[in-house]
C-alpha angles and dihedrals in degrees: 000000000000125000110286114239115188116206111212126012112221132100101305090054097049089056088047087053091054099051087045090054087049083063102050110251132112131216122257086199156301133269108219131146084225141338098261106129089008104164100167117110140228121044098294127174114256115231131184131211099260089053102055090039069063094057131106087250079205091069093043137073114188121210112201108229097168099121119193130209087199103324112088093163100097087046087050094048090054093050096047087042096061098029083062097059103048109283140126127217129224121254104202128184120189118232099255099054135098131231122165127231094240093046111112102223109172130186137331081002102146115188114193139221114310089002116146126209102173137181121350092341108153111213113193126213125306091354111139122222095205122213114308093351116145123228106185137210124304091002115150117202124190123225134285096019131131125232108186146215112306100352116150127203119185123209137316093017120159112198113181125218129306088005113144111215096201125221112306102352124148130218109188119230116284099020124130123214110188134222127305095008131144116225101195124226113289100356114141110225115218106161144040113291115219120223118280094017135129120208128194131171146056102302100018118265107191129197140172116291115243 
């Protein structure tokens, strides 16, 4: 295993830390401009961006710990950054979830505790399946997008990329949402989502986002 570099060091990290240490690894470090908001714990050694650009990317395995609450596109950038100049980037899956065998995770995916991914989904790059959130059958989710705590979609659901899906929503089987939209907490999701919309409500009204 190479040595573990965390990017970022705020709350999403430090649950990724934590998953991380329940399997039984350490971190070598972590990449942050300073250690203003710095939630990870132990007496780890501070990077920024321009040393690690200096690293073997050989000798090092990035886990992306930039979290979103609708914006991915700092967690994107991140991803595409480091990607650019050589390096990989961690999947994790916590112990309690479930992925399927037939499920397509690709890389720098993390699903969280009690998440579910279940047959023949298809999970693109640097997306997060947050804690007990339910990816169905035959999904297939783009990269960099959020699916957050407790959101269900059912079967048959097509998300494009760097859309946030917010905390228990639900989004019901065959329906597309498109690329760079907002699903709001709790709205249930009946009908196709255009790109760069947001929808609330129950059912699920969308607009353009602004």
């Amino acid at each position: 295993m190479p040595n573990l570099l965390m990017v970022g060091g705020g709350g999403h990290a430090r649950v990724l830390q934590e998953l991380l240490t329940e399997a039984g690894h350490d971190l070598a470090g972590y990449v942050a401009p300073s250690d203003a908001g710095l939630l990870l714990e132990g007496a780890l050694q501070r990077f920024t961006d321009e040393q690690v650009l200096a690293l073997n990317p050989e000798e090092f395995l990035l886990i992306n710990g930039i979290g979103s609450s609708g914006d991915l596109s700092l967690r994107a950038s991140v991803f595409v950054k480091f990607k650019a100049a050589g390096f990989n980037f961690l999947q994790l899956v916590a112990r309690t979830a479930h992925v399927s065998d037939s499920a397509a995770v690709t890389e720098g995916v993390q699903v969280m505790h009690m998440a579910v991914v279940h047959t023949d989904a298809k999970i693109d790059d640097n997306t997060i399946v947050n804690t007990g959130a339910i990816v169905e059958h035959h999904n297939v989710i783009g990269a960099h997008c959020h699916i957050s705590i407790g959101a269900v979609l059912a079967g048959n659901v097509t998300v494009g990329n760097l859309t946030h899906i917010g905390a228990n929503a639900t989004v019901l089987q065959g329906v597309t949402i498109g690329s760079n939209c907002i699903i709001g907490a709790g709205a249930v999701v009946l009908n196709d989502v255009p790109d760069d919309h947001f929808a609330v409500g129950v059912p699920a009204v969308s607009k353009w986002r602004v």
